[in-house]
The first five atom37 places (N, CA, C, CB, O) and aatype in JSON, in Angstrom:
{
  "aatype": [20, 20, 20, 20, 20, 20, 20, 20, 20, 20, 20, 20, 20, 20, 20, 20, 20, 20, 20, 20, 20, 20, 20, 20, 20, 20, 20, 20, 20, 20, 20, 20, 20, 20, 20, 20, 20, 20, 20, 20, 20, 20, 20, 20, 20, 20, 20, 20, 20, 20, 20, 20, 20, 20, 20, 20, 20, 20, 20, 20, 20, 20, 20, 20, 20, 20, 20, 20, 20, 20, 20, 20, 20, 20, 20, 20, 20, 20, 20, 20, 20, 20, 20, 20, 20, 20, 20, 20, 20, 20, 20, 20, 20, 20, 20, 20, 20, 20, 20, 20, 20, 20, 20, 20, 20, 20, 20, 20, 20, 20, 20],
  "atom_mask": [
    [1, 1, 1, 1, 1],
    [1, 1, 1, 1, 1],
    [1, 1, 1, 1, 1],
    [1, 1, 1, 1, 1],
    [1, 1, 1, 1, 1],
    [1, 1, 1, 1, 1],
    [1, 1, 1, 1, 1],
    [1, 1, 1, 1, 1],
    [1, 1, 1, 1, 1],
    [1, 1, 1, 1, 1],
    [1, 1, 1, 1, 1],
    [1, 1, 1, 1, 1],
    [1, 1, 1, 1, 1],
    [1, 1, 1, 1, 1],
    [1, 1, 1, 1, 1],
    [1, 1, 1, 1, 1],
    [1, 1, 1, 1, 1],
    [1, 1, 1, 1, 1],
    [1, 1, 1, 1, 1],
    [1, 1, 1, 1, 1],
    [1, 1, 1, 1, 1],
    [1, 1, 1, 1, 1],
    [1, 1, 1, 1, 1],
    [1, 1, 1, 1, 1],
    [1, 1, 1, 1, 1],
    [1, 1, 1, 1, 1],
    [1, 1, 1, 1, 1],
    [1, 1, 1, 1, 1],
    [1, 1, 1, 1, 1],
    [1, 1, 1, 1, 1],
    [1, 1, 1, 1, 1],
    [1, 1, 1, 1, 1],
    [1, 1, 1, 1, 1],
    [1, 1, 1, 1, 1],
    [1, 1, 1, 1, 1],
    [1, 1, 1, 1, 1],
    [1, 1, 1, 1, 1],
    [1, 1, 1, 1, 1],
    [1, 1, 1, 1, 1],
    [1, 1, 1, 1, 1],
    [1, 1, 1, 1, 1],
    [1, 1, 1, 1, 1],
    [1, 1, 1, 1, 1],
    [1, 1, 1, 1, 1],
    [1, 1, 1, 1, 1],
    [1, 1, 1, 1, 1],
    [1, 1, 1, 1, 1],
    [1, 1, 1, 1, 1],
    [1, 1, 1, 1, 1],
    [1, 1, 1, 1, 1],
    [1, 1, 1, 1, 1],
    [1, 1, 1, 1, 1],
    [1, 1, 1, 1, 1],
    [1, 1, 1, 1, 1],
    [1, 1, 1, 1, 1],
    [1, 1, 1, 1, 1],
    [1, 1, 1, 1, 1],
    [1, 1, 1, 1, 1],
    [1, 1, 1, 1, 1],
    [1, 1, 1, 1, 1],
    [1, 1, 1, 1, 1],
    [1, 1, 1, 1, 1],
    [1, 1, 1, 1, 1],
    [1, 1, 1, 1, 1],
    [1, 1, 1, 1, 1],
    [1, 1, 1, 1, 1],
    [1, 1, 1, 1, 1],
    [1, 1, 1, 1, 1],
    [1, 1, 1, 1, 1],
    [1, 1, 1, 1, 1],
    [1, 1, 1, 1, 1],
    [1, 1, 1, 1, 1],
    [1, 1, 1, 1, 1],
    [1, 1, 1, 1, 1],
    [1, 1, 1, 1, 1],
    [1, 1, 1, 1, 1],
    [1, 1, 1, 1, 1],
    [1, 1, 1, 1, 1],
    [1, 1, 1, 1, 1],
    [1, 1, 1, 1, 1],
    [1, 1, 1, 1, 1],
    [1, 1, 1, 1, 1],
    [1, 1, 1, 1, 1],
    [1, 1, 1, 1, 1],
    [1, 1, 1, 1, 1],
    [1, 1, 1, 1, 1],
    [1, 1, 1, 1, 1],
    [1, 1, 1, 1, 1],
    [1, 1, 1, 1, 1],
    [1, 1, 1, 1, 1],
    [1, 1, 1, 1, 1],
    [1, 1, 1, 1, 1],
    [1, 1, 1, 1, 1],
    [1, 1, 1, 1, 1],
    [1, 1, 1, 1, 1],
    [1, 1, 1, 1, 1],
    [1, 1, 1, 1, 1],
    [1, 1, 1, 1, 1],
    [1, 1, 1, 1, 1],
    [1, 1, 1, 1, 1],
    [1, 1, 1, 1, 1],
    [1, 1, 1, 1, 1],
    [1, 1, 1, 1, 1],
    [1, 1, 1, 1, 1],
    [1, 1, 1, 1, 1],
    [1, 1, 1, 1, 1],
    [1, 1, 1, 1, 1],
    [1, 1, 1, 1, 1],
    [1, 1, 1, 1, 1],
    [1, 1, 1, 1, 1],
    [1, 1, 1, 1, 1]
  ],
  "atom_positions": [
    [[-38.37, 49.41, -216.29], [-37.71, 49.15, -215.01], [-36.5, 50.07, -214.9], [-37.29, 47.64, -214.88], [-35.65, 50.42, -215.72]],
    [[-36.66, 50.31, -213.81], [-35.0, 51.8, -213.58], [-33.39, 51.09, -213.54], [-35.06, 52.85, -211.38], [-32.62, 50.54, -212.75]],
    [[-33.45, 51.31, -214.28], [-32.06, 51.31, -214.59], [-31.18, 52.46, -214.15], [-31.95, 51.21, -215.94], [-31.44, 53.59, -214.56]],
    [[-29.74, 52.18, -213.02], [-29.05, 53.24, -212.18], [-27.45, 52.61, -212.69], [-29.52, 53.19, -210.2], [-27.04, 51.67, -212.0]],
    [[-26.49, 53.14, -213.94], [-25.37, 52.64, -213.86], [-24.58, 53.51, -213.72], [-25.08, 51.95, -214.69], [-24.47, 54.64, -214.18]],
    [[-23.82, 52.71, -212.8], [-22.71, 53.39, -211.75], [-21.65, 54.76, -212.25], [-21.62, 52.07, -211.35], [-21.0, 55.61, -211.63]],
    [[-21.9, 54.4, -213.84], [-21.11, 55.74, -214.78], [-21.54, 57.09, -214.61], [-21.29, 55.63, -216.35], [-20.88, 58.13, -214.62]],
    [[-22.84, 56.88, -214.44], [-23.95, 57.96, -214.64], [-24.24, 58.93, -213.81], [-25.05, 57.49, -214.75], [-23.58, 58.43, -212.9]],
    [[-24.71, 60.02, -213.26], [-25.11, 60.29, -212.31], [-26.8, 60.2, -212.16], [-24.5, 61.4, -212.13], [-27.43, 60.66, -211.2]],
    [[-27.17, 59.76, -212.91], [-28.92, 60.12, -212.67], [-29.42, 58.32, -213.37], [-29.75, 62.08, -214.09], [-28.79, 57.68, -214.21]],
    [[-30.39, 58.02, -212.82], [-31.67, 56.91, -212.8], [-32.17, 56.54, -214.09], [-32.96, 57.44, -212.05], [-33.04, 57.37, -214.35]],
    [[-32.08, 55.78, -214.96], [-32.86, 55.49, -216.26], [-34.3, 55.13, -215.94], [-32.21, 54.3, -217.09], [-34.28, 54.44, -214.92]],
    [[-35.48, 55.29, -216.37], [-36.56, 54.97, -216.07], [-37.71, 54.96, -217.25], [-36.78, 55.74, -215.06], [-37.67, 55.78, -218.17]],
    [[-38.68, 54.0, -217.15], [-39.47, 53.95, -218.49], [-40.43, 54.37, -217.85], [-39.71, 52.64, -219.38], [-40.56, 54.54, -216.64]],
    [[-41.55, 54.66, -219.2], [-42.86, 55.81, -219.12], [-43.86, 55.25, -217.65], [-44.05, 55.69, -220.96], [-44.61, 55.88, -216.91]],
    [[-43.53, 54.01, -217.69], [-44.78, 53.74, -216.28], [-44.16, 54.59, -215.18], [-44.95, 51.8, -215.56], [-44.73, 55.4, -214.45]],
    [[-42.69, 54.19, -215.2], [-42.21, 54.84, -213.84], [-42.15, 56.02, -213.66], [-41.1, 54.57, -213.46], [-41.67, 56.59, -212.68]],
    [[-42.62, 56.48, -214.58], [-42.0, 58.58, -214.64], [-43.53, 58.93, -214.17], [-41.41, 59.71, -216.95], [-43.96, 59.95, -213.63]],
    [[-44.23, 57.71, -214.55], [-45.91, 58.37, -214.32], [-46.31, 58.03, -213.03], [-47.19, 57.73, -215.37], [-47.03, 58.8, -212.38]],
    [[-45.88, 56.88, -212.55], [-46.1, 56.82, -211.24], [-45.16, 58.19, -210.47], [-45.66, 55.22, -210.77], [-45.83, 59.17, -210.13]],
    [[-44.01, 58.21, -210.27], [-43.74, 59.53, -210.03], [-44.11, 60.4, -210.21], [-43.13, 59.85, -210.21], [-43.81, 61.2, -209.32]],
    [[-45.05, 61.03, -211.4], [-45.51, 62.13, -211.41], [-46.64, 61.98, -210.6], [-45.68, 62.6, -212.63], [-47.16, 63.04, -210.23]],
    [[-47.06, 61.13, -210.3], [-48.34, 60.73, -209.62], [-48.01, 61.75, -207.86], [-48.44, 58.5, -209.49], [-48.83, 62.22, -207.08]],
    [[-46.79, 61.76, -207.83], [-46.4, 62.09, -206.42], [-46.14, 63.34, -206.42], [-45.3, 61.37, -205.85], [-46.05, 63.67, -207.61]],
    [[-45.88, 64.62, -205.47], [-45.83, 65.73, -205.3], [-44.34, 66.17, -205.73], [-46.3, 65.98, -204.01], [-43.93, 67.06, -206.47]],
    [[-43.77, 65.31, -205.06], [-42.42, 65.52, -204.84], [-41.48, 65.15, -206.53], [-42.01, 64.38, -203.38], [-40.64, 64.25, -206.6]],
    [[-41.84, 65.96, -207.63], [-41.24, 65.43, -208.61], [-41.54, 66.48, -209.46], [-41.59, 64.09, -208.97], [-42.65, 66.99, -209.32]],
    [[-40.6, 67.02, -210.54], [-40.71, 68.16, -212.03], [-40.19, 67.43, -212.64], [-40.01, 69.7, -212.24], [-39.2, 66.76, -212.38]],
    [[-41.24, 67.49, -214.18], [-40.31, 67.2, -215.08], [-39.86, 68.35, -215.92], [-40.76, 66.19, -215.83], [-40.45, 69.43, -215.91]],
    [[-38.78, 68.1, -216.69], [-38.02, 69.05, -217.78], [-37.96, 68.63, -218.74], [-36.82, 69.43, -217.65], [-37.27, 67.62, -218.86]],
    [[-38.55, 69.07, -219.74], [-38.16, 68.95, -221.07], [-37.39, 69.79, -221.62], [-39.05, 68.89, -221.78], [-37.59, 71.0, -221.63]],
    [[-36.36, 69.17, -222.19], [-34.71, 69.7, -222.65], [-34.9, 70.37, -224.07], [-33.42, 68.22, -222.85], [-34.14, 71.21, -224.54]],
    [[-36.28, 69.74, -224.81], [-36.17, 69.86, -226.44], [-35.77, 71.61, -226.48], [-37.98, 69.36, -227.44], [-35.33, 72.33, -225.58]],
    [[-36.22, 72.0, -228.22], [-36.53, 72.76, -228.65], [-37.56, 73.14, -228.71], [-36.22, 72.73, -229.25], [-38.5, 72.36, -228.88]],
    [[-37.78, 74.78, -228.58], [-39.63, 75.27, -228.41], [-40.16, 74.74, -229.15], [-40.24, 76.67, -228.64], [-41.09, 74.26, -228.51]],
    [[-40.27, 74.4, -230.25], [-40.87, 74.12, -231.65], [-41.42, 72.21, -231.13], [-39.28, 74.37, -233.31], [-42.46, 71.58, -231.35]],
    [[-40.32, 71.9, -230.52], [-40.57, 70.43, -229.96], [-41.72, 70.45, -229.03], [-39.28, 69.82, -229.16], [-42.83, 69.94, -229.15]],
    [[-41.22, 71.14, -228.07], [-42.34, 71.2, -226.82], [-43.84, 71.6, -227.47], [-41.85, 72.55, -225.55], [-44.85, 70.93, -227.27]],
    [[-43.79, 72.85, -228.33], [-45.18, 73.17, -228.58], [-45.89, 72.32, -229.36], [-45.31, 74.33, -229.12], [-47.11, 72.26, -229.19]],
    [[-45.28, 71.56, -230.32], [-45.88, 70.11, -230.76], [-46.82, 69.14, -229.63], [-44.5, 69.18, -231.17], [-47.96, 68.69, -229.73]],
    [[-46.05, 69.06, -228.8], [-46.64, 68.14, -227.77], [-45.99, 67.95, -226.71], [-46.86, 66.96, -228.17], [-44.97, 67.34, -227.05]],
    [[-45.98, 68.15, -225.43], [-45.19, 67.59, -224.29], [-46.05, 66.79, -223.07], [-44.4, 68.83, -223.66], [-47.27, 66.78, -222.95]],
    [[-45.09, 66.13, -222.24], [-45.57, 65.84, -221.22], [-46.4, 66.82, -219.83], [-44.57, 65.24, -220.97], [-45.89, 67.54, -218.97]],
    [[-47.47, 66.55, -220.0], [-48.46, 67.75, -218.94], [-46.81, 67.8, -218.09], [-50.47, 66.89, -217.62], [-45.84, 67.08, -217.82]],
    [[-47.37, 69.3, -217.91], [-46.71, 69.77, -216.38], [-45.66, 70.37, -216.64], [-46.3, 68.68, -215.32], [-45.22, 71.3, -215.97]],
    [[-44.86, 69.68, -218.13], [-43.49, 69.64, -217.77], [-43.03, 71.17, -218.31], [-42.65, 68.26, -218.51], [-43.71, 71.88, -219.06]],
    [[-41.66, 71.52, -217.72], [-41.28, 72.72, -217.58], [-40.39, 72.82, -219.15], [-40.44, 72.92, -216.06], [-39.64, 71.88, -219.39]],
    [[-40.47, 73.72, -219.98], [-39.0, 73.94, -220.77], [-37.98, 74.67, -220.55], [-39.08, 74.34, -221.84], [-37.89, 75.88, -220.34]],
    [[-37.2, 73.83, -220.6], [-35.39, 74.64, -220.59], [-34.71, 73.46, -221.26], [-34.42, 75.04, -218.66], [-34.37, 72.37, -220.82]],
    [[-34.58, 74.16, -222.75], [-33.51, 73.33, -223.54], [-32.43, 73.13, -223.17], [-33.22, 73.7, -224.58], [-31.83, 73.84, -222.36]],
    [[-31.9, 71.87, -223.84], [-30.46, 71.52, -223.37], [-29.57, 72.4, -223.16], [-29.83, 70.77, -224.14], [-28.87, 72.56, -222.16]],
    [[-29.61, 73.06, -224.24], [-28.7, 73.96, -224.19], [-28.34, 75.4, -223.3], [-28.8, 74.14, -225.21], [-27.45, 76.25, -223.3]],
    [[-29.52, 75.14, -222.61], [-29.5, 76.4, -221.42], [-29.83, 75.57, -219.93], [-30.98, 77.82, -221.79], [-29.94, 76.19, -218.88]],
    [[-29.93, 74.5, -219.99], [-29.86, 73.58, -218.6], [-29.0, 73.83, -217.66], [-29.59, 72.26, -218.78], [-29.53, 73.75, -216.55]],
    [[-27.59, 74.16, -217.62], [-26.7, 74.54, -216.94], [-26.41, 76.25, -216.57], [-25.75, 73.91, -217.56], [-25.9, 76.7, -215.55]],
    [[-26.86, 76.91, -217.62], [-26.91, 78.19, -217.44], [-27.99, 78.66, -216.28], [-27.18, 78.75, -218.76], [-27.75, 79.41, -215.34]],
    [[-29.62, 77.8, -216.7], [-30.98, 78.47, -216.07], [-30.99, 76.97, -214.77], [-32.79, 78.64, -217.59], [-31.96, 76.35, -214.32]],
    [[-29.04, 76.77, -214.43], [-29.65, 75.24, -213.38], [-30.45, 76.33, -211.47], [-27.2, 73.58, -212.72], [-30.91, 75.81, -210.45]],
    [[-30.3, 77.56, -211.75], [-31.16, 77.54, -210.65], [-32.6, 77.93, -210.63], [-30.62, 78.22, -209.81], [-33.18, 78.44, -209.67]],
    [[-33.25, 77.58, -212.09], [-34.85, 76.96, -212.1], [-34.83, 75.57, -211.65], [-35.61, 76.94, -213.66], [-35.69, 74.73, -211.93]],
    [[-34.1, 75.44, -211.16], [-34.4, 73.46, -211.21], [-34.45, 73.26, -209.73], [-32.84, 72.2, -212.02], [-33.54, 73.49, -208.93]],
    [[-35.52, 72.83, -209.5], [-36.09, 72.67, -208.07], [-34.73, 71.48, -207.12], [-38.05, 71.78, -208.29], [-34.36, 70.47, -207.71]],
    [[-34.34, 71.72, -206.13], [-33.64, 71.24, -205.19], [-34.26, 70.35, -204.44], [-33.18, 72.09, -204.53], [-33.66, 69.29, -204.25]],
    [[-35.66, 70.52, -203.81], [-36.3, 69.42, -202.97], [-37.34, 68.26, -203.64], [-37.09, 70.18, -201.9], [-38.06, 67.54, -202.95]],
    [[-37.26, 68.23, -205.29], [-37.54, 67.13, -205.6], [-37.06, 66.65, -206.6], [-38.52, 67.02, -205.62], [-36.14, 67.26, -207.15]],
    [[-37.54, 65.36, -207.15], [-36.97, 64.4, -208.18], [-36.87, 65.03, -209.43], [-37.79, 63.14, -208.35], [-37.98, 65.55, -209.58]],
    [[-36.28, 65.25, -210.27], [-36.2, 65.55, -211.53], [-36.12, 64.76, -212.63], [-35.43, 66.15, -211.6], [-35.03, 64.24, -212.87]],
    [[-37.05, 64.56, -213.35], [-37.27, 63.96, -214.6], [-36.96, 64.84, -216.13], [-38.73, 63.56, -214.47], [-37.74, 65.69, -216.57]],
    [[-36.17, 64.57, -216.55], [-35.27, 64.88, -217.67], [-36.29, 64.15, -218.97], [-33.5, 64.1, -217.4], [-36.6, 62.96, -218.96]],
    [[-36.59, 64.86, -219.75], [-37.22, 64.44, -220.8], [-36.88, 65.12, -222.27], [-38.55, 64.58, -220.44], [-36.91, 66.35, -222.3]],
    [[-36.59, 64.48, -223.38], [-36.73, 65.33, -224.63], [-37.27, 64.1, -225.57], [-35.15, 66.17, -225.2], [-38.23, 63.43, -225.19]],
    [[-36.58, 63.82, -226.83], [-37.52, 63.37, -228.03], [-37.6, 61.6, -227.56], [-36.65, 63.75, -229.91], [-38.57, 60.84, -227.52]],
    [[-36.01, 61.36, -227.21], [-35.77, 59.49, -227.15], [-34.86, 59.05, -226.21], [-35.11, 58.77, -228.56], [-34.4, 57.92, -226.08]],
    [[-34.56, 60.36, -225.36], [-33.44, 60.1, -224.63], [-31.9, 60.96, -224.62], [-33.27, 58.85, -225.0], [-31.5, 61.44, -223.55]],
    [[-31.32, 61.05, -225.51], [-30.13, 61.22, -225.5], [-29.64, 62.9, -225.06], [-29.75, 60.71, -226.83], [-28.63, 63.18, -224.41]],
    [[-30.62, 63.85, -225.62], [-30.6, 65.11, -224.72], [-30.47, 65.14, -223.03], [-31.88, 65.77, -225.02], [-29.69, 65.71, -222.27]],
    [[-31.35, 64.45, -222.86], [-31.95, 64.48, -221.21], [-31.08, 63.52, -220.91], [-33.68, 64.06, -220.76], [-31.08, 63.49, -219.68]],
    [[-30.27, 62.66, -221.34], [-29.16, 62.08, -220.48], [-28.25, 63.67, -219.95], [-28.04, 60.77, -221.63], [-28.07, 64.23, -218.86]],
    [[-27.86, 63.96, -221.39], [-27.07, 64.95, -221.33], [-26.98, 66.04, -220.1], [-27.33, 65.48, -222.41], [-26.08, 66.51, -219.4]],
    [[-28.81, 66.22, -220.27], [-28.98, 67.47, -219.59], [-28.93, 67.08, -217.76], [-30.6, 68.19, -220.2], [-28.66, 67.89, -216.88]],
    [[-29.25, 65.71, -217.58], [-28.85, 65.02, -216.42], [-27.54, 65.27, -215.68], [-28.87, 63.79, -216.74], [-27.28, 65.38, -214.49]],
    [[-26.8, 65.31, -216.79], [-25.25, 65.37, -216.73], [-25.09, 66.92, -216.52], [-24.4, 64.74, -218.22], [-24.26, 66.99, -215.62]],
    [[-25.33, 67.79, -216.75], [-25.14, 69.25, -216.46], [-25.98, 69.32, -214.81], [-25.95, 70.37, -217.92], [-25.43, 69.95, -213.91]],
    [[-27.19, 68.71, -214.59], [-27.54, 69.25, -213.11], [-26.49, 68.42, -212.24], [-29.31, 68.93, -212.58], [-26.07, 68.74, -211.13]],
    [[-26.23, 67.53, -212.82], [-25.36, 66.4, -211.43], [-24.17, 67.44, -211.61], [-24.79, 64.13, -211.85], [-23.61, 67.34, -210.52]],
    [[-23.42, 68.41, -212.37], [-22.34, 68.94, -212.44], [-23.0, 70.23, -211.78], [-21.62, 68.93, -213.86], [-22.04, 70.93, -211.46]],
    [[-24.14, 70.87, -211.44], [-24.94, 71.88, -210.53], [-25.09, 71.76, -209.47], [-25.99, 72.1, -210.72], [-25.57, 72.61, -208.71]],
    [[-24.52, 70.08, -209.04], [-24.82, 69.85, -207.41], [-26.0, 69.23, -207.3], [-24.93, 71.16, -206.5], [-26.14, 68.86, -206.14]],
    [[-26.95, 68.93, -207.99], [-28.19, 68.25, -208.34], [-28.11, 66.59, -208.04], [-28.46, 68.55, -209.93], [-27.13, 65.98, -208.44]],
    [[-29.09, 65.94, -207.38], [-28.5, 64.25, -207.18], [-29.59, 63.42, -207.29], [-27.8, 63.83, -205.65], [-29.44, 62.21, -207.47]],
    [[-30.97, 64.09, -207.18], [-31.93, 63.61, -207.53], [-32.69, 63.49, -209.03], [-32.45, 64.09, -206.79], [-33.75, 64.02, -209.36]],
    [[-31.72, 62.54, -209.89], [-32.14, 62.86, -211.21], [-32.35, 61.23, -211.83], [-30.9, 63.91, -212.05], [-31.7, 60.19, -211.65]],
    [[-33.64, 61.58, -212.68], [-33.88, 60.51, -213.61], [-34.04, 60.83, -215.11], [-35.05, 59.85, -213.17], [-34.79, 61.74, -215.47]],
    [[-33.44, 60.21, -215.86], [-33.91, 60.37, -217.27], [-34.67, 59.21, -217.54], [-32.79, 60.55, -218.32], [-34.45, 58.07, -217.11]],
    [[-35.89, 59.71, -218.54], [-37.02, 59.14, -218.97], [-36.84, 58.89, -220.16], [-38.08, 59.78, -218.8], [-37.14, 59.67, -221.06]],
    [[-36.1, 57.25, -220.41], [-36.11, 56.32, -221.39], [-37.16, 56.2, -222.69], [-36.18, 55.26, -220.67], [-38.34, 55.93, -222.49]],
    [[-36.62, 56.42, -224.05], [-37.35, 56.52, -225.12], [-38.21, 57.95, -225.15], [-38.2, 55.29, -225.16], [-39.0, 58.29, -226.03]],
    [[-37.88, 58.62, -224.1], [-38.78, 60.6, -224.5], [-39.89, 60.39, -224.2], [-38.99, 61.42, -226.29], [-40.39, 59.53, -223.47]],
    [[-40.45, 61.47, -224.97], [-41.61, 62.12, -225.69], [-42.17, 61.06, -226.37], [-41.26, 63.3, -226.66], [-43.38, 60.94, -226.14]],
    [[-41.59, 60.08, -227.29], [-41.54, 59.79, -228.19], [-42.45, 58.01, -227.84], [-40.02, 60.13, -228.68], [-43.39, 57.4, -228.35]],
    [[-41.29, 57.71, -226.47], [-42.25, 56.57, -225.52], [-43.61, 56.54, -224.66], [-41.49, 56.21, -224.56], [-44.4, 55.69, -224.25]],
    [[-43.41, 58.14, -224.62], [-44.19, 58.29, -223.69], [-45.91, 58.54, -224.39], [-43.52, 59.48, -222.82], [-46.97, 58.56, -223.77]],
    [[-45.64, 58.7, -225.89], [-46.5, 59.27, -226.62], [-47.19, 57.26, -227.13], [-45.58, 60.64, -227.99], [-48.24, 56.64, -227.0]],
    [[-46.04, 57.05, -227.61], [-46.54, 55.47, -228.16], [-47.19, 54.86, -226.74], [-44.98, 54.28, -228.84], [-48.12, 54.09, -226.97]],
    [[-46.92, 55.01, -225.51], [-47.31, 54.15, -224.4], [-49.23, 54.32, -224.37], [-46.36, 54.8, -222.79], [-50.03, 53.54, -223.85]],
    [[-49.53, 55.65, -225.14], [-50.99, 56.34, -224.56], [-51.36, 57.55, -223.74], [-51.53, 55.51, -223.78], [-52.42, 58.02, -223.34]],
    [[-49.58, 58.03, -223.61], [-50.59, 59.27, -222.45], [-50.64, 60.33, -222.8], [-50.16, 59.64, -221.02], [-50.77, 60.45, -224.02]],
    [[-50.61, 61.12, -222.3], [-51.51, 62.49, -222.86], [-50.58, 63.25, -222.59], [-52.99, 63.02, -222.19], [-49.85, 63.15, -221.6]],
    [[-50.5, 64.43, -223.81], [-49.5, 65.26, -223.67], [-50.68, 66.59, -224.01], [-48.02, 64.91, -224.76], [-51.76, 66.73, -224.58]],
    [[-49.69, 67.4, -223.25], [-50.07, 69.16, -223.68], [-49.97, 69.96, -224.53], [-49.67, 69.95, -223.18], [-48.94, 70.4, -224.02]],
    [[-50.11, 70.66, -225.5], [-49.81, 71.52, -226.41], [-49.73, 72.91, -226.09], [-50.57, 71.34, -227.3], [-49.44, 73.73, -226.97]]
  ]
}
């Protein structure tokens, strides 16, 4: 269930909800990890730009839809949440428990 606290700038959300969103047009996700992370396994679709270059490469990051922030369990993709909302960015969710939830839930990732 999405969780939005008022500290934050971006949406907490668990693996059903990121999938129903992906279900919709209007939505990218990002994965924040490390290459070595992503090529292990990621969420189909999703784009890489590590944390650490999120704010540098923030004009890959699409403007007219939702952004889903993803890395191993969370705590990157808060982060990296926090660098697009400081890009002017307002449409942001981070995806609660990662890779890592999203992998234990059943769904299918890319290599």
């Amino acid at each position: 269930m999405s969780r939005k606290d008022p500290r934050e700038p971006f949406t907490r959300i668990d693996v059903n909800e990121a999938r129903e969103m992906m279900a919709q047009e209007a939505v990218a996700v990002i994965d924040v990890r490390e290459p070595h992370e992503y090529n292990a396994g990621h969420v189909p679709a999703a784009t890489l730009i590590p944390v650490n270059s999120v704010y540098a490469r923030r004009e890959e990051l699409p403007k007219d839809k939702d952004l889903i922030f993803v890395c191993a369990v969370g705590q990157r993709s808060a982060l990296a949440c926090e660098m697009a909302a400081a890009a002017g960015l307002t449409r942001l969710f981070n995806l609660d428990g990662g890779t890592d939830a999203w992998i234990k839930a059943g769904n299918p990732v890319d290599k």
